[in-house]
N, C-alpha and C positions, 0 to 999 in steps of 0.2 A: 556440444560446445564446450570450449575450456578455459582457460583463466586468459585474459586479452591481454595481448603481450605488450600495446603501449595503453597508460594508465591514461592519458585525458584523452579520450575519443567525445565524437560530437554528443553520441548517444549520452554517453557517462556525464558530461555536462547539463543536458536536458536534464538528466534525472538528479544529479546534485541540484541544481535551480530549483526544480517541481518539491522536493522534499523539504531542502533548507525554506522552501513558502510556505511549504507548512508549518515546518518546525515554528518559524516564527511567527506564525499565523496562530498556531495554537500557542506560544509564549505570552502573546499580545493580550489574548482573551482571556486566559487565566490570569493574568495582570489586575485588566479592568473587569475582572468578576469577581472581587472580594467580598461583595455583600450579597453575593447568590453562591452558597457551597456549591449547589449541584452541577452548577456550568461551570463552575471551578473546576471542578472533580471534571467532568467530562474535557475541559480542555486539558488538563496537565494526562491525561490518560492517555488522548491521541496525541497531546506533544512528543510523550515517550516514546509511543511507535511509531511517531513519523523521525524523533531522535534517530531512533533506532535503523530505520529505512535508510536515516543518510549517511549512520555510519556505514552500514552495508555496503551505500551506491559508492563511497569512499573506499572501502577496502577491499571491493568486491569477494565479501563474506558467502554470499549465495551461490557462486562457483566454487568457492571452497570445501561447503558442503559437498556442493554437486559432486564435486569430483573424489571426495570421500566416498559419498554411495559407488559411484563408479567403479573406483578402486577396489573394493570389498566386492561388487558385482564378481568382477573380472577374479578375483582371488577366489570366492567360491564359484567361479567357470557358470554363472548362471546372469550374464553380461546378454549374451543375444536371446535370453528369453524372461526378460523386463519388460518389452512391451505391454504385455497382461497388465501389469500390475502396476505399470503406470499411468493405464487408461482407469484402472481403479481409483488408484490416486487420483487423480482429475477428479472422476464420477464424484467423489467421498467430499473432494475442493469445491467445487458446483456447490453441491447438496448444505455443505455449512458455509458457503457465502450466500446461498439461498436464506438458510434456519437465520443466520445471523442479521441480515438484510429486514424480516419479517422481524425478530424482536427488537429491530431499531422500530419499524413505522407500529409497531405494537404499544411500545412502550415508550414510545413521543412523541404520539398521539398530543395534536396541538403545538410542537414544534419541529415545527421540518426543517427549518435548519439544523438547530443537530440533528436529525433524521440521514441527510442532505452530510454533513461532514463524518457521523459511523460511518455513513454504507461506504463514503472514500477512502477511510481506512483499514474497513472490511475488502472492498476492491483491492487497493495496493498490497494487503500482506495474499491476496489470492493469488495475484501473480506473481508475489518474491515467490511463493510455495510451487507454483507452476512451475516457475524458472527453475528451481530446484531439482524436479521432477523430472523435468527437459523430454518428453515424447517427442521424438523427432520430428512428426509432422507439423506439432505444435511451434516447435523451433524453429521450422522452415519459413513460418509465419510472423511468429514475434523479430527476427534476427536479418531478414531480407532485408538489406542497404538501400534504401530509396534515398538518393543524393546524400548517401555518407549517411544519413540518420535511421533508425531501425523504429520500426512499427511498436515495439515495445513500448518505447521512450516516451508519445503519445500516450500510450493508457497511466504511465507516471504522470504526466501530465494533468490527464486528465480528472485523474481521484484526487493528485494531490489538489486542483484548484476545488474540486469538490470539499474537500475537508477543510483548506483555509478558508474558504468564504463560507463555507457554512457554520465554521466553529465562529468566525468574527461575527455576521449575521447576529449567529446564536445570543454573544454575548453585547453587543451594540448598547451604548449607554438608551434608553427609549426616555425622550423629554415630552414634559404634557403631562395630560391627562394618563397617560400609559407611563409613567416614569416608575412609579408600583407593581408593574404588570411582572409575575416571575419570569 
């Protein structure tokens, strides 16, 4: 796939939406968590890569790579025998969205909400890195026009509400008896 020739398509708008919910879904929380560092710290972390996500979905930064690898592929004439090594890629992208998934529910243990908003930010940068990647079979799947919107644009979807509502969750004022509770 290569750089989309008109900039606001439906898809590109789902995923500006899903991202900027995040972004300011983690703005929100890092806001109202000034007397807990640690949900501070965890939301200004995923604000920046979900930041970061929407400058991408804005500038379409991740075709730009893409098309760099390409490019180079094609210059050193080893363009039709990348399939290997993009299925490796994948295998390697699995494996640390795996590792990484395991030390979110390892390490917060007792809170699934951020539990619940990592893994969507582990999610989301696994498929910019996919995208990047582009295995054509894989392409055939994320990029297939179902009434003008592409199957992709769902998984943006999807993590980004994981990450805003679990980063807010996360940090939710708790009144009562629980108003103490880290």
């Amino acid at each position: 796939m290569t750089v989309v020739d008109s900039w606001l398509t439906p898809t590109r708008v789902i995923g500006l939406i899903a991202y900027l919910f995040a972004t300011v879904a983690c703005c929100v929380a890092w806001r109202r968590s000034r007397k807990f560092p640690d949900r501070r710290r965890l939301a200004a972390i995923l604000g920046l890569v979900d930041a970061g996500l929407l400058l991408d979905m804005a500038t379409n930064g991740r075709w730009l790579i893409h098309q760099l690898l390409d490019n180079q592929a094609m210059a050193n004439g080893t363009y039709n025998q990348r399939s290997g090594s993009q299925v490796t890629a994948l295998m390697i992208l699995c494996t640390l969205a795996l590792v990484g998934s395991g030390i979110a529910f390892l390490q917060g243990r007792g809170r699934s909400n951020a539990v619940l908003a990592i893994c969507g930010v582990v999610i989301s940068v696994c498929f910019w890195c996919a995208e990047i990647v582009s295995l054509h079979a894989v392409d055939a799947v994320f990029y297939h026009s179902i009434f003008g919107i592409m199957p992709i644009s769902l998984m943006w979807v999807v993590s980004s509400l994981m990450t805003g509502i679990g980063i807010l969750r996360e940090t939710q004022v708790r009144v009562g008896i629980y108003s103490n509770v880290p």
